[in-house]
LODRENSE-482664 format. One line per 8 residues: their letters; for each residue x, y, z of C-alpha. Coordinates in Angstrom, 2 decimals. Layout:
! LODRENSE-482664
a = X,Y,Z | ...
! end
This chain:
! LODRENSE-482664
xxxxxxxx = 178.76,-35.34,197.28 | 179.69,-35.25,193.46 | 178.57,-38.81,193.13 | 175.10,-37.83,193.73 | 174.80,-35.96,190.65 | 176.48,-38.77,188.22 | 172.87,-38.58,186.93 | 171.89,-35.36,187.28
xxxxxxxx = 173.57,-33.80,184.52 | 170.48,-33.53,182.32 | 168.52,-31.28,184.43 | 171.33,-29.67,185.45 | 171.66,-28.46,181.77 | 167.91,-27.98,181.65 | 167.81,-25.67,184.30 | 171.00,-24.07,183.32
xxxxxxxx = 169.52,-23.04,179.77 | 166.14,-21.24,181.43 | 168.97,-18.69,183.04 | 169.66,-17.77,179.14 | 165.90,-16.32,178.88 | 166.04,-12.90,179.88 | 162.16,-12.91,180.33 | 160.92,-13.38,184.30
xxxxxxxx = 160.06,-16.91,185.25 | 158.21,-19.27,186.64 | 159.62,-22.68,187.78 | 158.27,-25.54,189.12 | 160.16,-28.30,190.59 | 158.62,-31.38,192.12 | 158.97,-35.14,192.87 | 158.94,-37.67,195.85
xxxxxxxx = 160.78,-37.36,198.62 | 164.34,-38.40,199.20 | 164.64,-37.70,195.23 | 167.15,-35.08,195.43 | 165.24,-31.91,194.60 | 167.12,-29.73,196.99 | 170.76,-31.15,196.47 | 170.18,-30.69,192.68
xxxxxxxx = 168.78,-27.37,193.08 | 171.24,-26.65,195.41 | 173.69,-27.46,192.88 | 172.63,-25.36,190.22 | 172.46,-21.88,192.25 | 175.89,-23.16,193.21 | 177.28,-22.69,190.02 | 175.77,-19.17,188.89
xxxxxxxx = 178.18,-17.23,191.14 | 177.60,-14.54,189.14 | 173.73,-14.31,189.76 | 171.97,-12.90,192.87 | 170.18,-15.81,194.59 | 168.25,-16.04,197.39 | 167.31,-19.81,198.59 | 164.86,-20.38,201.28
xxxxxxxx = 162.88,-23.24,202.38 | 159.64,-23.25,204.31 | 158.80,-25.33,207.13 | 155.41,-26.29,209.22 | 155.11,-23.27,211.27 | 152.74,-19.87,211.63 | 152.94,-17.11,208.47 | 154.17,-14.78,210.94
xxxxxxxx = 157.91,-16.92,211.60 | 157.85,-17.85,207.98 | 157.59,-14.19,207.05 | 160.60,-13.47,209.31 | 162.64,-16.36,208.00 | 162.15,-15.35,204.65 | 162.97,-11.16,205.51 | 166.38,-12.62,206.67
xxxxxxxx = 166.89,-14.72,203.78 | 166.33,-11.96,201.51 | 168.48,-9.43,203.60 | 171.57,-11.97,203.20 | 170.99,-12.11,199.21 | 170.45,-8.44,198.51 | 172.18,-6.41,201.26 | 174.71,-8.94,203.13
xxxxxxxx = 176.14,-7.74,206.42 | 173.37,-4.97,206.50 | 170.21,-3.60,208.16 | 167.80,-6.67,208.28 | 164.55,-6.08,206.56 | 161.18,-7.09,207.87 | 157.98,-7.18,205.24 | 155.21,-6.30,206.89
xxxxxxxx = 153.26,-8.63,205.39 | 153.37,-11.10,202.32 | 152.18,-8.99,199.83 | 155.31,-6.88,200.30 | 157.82,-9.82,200.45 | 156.50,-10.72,197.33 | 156.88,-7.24,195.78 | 159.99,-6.82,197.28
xxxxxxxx = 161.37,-9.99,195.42 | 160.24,-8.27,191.85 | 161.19,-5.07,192.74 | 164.64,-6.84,193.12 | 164.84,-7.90,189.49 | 163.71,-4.97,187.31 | 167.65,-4.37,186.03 | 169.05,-7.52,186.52
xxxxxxxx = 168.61,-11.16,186.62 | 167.87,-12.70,190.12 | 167.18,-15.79,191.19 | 164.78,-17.11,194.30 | 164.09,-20.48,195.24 | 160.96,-21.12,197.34 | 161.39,-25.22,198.49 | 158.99,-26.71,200.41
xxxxxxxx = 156.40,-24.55,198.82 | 153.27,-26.21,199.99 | 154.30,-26.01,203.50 | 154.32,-21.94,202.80 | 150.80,-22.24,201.06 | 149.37,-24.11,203.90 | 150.58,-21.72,206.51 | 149.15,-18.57,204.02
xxxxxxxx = 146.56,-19.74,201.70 | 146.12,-16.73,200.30 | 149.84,-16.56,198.95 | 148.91,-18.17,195.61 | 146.50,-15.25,195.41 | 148.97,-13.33,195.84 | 151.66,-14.51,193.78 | 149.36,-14.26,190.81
xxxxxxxx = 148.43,-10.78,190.99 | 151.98,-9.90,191.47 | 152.87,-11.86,188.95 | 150.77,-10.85,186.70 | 151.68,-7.08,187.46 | 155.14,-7.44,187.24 | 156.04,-10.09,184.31 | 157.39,-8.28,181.25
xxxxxxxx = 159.32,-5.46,183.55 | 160.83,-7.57,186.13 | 164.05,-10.23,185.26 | 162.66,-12.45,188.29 | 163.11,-16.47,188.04 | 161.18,-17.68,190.54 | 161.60,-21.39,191.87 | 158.80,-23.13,193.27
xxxxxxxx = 159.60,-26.75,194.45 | 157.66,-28.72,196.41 | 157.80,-32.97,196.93 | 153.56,-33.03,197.79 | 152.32,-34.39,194.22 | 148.87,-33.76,195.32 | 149.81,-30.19,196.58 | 151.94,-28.79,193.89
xxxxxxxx = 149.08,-30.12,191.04 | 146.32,-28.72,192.78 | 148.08,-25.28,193.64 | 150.27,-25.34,190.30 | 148.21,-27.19,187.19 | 144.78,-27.07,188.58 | 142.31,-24.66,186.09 | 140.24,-23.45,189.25
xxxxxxxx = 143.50,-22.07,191.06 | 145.50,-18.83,190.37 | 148.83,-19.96,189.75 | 146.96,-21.62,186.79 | 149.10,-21.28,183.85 | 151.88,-19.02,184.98 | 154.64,-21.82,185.25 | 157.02,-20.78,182.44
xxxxxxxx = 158.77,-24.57,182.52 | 157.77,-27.48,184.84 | 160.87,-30.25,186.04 | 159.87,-33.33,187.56 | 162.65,-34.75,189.06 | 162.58,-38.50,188.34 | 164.68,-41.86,189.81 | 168.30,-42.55,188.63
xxxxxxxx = 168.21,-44.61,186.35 | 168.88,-48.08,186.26 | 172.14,-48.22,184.44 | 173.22,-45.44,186.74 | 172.79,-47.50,189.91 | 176.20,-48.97,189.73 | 177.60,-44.84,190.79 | 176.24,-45.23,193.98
xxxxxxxx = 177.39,-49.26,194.54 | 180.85,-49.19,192.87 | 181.71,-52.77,194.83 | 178.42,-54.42,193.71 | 177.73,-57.08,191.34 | 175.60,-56.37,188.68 | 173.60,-59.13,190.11 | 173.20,-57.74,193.23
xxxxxxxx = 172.24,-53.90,191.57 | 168.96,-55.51,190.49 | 168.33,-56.34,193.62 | 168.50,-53.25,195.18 | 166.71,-51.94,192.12 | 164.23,-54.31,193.05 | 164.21,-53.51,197.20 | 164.66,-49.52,197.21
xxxxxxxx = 164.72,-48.48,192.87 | 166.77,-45.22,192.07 | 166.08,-42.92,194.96 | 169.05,-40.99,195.67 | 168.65,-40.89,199.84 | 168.16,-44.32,199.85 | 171.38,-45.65,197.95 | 173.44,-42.91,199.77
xxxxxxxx = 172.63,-45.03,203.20 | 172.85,-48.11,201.07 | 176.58,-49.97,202.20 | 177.90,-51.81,198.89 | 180.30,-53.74,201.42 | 178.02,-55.83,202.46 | 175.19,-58.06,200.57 | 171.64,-56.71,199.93
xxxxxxxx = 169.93,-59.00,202.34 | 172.23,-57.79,205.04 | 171.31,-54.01,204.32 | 167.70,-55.14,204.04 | 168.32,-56.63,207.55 | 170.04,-53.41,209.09 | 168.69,-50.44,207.71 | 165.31,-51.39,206.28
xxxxxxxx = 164.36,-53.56,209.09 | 166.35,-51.62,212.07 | 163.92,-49.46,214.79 | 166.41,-46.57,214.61 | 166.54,-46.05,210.67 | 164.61,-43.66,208.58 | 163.25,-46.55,206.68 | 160.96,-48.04,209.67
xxxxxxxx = 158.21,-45.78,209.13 | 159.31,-44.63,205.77 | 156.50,-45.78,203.64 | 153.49,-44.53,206.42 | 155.72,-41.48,206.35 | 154.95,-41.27,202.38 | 151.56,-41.65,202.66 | 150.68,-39.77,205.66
xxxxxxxx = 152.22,-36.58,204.13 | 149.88,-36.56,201.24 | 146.92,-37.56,202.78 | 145.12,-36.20,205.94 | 142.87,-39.49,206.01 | 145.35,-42.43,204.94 | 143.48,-45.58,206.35 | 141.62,-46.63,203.33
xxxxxxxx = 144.44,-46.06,201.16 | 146.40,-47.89,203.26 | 144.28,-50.85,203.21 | 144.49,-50.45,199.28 | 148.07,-50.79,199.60 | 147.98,-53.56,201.34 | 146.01,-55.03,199.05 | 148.14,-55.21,196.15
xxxxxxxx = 151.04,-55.77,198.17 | 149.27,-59.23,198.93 | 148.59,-59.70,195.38 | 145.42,-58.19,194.54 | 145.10,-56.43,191.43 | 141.85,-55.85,190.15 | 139.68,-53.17,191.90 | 136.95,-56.09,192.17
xxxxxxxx = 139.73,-58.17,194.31 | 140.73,-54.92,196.53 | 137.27,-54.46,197.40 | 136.60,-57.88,197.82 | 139.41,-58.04,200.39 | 139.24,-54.78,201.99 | 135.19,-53.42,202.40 | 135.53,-51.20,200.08
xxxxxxxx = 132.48,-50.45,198.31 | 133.45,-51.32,194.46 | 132.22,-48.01,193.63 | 134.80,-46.06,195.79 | 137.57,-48.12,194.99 | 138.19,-46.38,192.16 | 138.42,-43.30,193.46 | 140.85,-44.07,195.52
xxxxxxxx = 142.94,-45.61,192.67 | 142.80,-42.52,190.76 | 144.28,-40.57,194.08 | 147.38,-42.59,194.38 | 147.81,-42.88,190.39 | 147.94,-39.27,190.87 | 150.69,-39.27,193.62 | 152.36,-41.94,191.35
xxxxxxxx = 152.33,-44.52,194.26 | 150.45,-46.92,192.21 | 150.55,-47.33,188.35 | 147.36,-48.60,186.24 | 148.99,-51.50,183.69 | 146.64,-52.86,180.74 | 147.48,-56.06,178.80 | 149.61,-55.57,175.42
xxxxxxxx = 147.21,-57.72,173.75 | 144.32,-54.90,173.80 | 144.34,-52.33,170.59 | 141.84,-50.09,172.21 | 143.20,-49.30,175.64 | 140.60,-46.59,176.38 | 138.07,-49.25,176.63 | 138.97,-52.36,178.40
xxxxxxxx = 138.30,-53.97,181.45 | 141.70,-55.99,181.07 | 142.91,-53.50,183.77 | 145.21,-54.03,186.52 | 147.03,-51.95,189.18 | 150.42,-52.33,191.26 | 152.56,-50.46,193.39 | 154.88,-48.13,191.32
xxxxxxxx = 157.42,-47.17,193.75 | 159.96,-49.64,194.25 | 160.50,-49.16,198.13 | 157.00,-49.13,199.00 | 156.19,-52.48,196.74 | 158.81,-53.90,199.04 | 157.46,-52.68,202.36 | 153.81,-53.57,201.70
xxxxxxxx = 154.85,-57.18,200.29 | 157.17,-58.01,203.43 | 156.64,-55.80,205.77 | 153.32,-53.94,206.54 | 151.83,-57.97,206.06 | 153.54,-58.83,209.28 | 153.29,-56.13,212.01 | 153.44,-58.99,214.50
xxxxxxxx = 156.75,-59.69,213.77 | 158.09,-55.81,213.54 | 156.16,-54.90,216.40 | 157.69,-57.82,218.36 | 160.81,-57.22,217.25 | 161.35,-60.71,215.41 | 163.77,-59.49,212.79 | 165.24,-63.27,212.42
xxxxxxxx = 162.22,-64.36,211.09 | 160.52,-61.79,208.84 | 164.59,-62.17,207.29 | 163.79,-65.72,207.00 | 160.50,-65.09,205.34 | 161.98,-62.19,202.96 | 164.83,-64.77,202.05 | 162.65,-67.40,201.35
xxxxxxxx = 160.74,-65.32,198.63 | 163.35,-62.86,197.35 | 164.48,-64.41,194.50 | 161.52,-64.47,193.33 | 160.19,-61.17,194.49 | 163.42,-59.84,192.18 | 162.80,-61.55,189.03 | 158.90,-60.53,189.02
xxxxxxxx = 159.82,-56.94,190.02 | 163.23,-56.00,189.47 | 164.38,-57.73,186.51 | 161.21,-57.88,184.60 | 161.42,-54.36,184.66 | 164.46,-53.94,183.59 | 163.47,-56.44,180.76 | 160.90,-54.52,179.43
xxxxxxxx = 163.20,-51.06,179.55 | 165.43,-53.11,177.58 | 163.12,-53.97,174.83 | 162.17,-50.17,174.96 | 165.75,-49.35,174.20 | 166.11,-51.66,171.33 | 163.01,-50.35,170.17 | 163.96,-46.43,170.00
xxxxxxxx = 167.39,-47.46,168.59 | 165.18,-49.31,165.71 | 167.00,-52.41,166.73 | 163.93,-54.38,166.54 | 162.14,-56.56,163.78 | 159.77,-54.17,164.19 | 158.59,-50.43,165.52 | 157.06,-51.25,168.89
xxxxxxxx = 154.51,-49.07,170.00 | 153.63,-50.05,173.00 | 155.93,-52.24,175.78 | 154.37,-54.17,178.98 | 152.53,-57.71,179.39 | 149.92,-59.44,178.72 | 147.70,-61.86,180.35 | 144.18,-63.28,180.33
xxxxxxxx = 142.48,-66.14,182.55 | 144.72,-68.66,181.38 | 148.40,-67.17,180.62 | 150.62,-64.22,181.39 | 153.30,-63.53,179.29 | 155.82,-61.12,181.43 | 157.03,-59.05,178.20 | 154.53,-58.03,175.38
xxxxxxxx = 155.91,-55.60,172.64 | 153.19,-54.78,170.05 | 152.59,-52.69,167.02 | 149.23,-53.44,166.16 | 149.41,-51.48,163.23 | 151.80,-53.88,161.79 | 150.26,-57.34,163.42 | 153.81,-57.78,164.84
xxxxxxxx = 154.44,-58.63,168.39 | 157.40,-59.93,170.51 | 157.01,-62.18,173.40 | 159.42,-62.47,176.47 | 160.04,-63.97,179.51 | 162.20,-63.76,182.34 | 163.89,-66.41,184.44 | 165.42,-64.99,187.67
xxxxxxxx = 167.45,-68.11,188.62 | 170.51,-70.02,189.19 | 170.14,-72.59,186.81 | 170.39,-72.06,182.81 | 167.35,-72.16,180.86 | 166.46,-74.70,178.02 | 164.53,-75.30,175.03 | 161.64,-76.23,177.17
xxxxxxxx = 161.26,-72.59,178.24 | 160.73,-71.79,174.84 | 158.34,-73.82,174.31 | 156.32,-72.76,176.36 | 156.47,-69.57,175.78 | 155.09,-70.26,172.23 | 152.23,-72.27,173.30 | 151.16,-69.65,176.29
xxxxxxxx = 151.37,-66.94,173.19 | 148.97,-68.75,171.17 | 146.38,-68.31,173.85 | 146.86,-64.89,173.40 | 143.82,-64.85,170.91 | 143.82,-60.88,170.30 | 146.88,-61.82,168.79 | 145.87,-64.94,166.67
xxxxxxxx = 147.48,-64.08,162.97 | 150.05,-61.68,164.20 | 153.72,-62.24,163.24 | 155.16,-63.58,166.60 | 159.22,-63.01,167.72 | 160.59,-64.31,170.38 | 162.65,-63.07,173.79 | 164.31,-64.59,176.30
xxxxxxxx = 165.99,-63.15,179.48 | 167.71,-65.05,181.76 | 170.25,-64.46,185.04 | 172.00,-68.11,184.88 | 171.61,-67.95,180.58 | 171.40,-70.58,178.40 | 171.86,-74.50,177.68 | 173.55,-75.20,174.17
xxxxxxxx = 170.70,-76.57,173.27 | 168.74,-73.64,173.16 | 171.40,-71.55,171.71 | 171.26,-73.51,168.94 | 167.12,-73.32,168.63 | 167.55,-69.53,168.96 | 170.39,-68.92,166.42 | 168.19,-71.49,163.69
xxxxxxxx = 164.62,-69.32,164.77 | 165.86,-65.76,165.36 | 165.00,-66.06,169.15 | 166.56,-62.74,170.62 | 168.14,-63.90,174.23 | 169.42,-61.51,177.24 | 172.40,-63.17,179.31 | 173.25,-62.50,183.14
xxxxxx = 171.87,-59.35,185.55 | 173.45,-57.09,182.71 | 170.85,-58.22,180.46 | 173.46,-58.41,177.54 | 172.13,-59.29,174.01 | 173.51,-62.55,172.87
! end
């Protein structure tokens, strides 16, 4: 289990240094599912042995069994082995968990929160006025965590609710990160890292059921693709537990996992009118399913049309690219040949996810560690009708940009590629009289040739998966 926290450390210390506050708190916790919420939190009330906590997670069901579940839960914290105490209601649970607190430091952990809120809608109510009776007397530090994006805003950030500026601190609980991957797939290549970067990104669950001892297209094959794993319906799963009417955003999805990026091309190819689509955007850029990506080349990014969207989540890019495109063949249970059609396209389904991703976190890297010709202040890509360029760093302050792209492929890139990377950044024309560098990132790396062009022009080049700087 200790692997799982190899990346963890940070909010373990985060959370760890609220406990110093003596003041009552407010916590909220949130982030996708599978992210490892409840193992982290888990963790941390773990190690404060020396701190009453009580740890309880809701679950779909009436307020009247939740009410009991939670009277037992807080019997076993505060009086273990004795008389079992039943709140009459959840108004007194609530006081009773302040009450708990006025002398010393306690802490409760409320997961699943918005299954509790939808089985009593008044409890944010509640909470509030409690809350806001009991504050500066009681030591309290209350945990709400919750993986419903949609949910925990609403309830937890939203003016118009009660909870409405109570939280005291607020931890999202992110991905691992890239270069943290290799914990959880000791026996992997680095090669074969960004590919499971690029199939299921850094979501704990998922690379815990990964098996490094075989090759990524054979886990693809036997957990992403088998009837009887968690990842058949994982992605409808995602969806359907945000949203009470999915179909039209599942259509959306499907969209841009064909390709479509522009909400003109989604509505084009869906029925939707134009002037809903964007509504629906907005929903799943708030449950940070989809990401909204503007070319580098633009200096005012509040106003441009040179907009595009794409599906942020790793795992569910994957699924609506390959999977949810061919229902025919899961339904039918033709697993040799969706494999064959997911082989036939992975490479390049890596290199234009996976590794130009981790391209662009690169040149963010460089960037903070002033390692740069140049402070870049913002890092994506660029395109227009004509080009796309897959790495655009730009300080238009300065007129200085860097240009980049990425070759995912066996065979070693030459001076050609560089080339044309010059002449498809001249038609960049936002750009025209900017001081132009150079990048280069490939898997296979680089004829001598080109070594020598990029030593003689200051061309910055990125060898092998690792993305090493030459």
């Amino acid at each position: 289990m200790q692997i799982t926290f190899k990346d963890r450390e940070q909010e373990l210390e985060q959370l760890g240094a609220l406990l110093k506050r003596t003041a009552c708190q407010l916590i909220v916790v949130f982030g996708r599912r599978r992210i490892g919420k409840t193992a982290l939190l888990t963790r941390w009330t773990d190690q404060q042995s020396n701190t009453p906590t009580l740890y309880w997670v809701a679950h779909r069901t009436t307020s009247e069994v939740l009410l009991r579940s939670f009277s037992r839960a807080y019997t076993a914290t505060h009086n273990p082995g004795g008389v079992e105490m039943h709140f009459s209601d959840w108004e007194a649970a609530l006081e009773g968990l302040f009450a708990s607190s006025q002398d010393r430091q306690v802490i409760a952990v409320i997961d699943e929160f918005p299954y509790l809120v939808q089985s009593v809608p008044a409890l944010p109510s509640l909470l509030q006025k409690i809350w806001d009776r009991h504050q500066h007397t009681s030591r309290l530090v209350l945990v709400l965590c919750g993986s419903h994006y949609h949910m925990m805003q609403d309830e937890l950030f939203s003016p118009k609710r009660p909870l409405y500026g109570r939280a005291t601190a607020t931890l999202l609980v992110e991905e691992i990160a890239p270069d943290k991957l290799h914990l959880f797939l000791p026996r992997y290549s680095q090669e074969q890292v960004v590919e499971t970067f690029a199939v299921v990104g850094g979501v704990p669950k998922y690379l815990e059921m990964w098996d490094d001892r075989v090759p990524v297209l054979k886990n693809v094959q036997e957990l992403i693709l088998s009837p009887v794993t968690l990842f058949r319906h994982e992605a409808i799963f995602l969806i359907q537990d945000e949203l009470t009417e999915p179909r039209t955003f599942l259509a959306i999805l499907e969209a841009l996992g064909a390709g479509f990026k522009t909400p003109k091309e989604i509505a084009s190819l869906t029925g939707i009118a134009m002037g809903h689509v964007g509504k629906y955007l907005r929903t799943l850029l708030d449950l940070r399913i989809v990401r909204r990506i503007i070319s580098g080349d633009v200096v005012n990014f509040e106003n441009t049309r040179l907009t595009r969207y794409e599906i942020r989540d790793p795992f569910m890019r994957f699924y609506f690219q390959f999977i949810h495109r061919n229902p025919d063949l899961i339904e039918q249970n033709r697993v040799d040949r969706l494999m064959e059609i997911i082989k036939r396209n992975f490479a390049s389904f890596v290199g234009t996810t996976g590794y130009e991703e981790l391209a662009r976190r690169q040149i963010v890297v460089l960037g903070d560690r002033d390692e740069l010709p140049f402070q870049p202040e913002h890092v994506g890509r660029a395109w227009n009708r004509s080009v796309e360029i897959d790495v655009v760093a730009v300080d238009h302050a300065a007129r200085c940009v860097l240009l980049g792209e990425c070759k995912w492929t066996r065979s070693k890139v030459g001076p050609e590629l560089l080339s044309d990377l010059r002449t498809r950044g001249e038609k960049l024309r936002r750009l025209n009289g900017y001081h132009k560098h150079y990048a280069l990132f490939s898997k296979a790396g680089f004829t001598a040739p080109l070594l020598r062009e990029a030593d003689a022009t200051a061309v910055m080049l990125f060898d092998g998966a690792t993305l090493e700087r030459r």
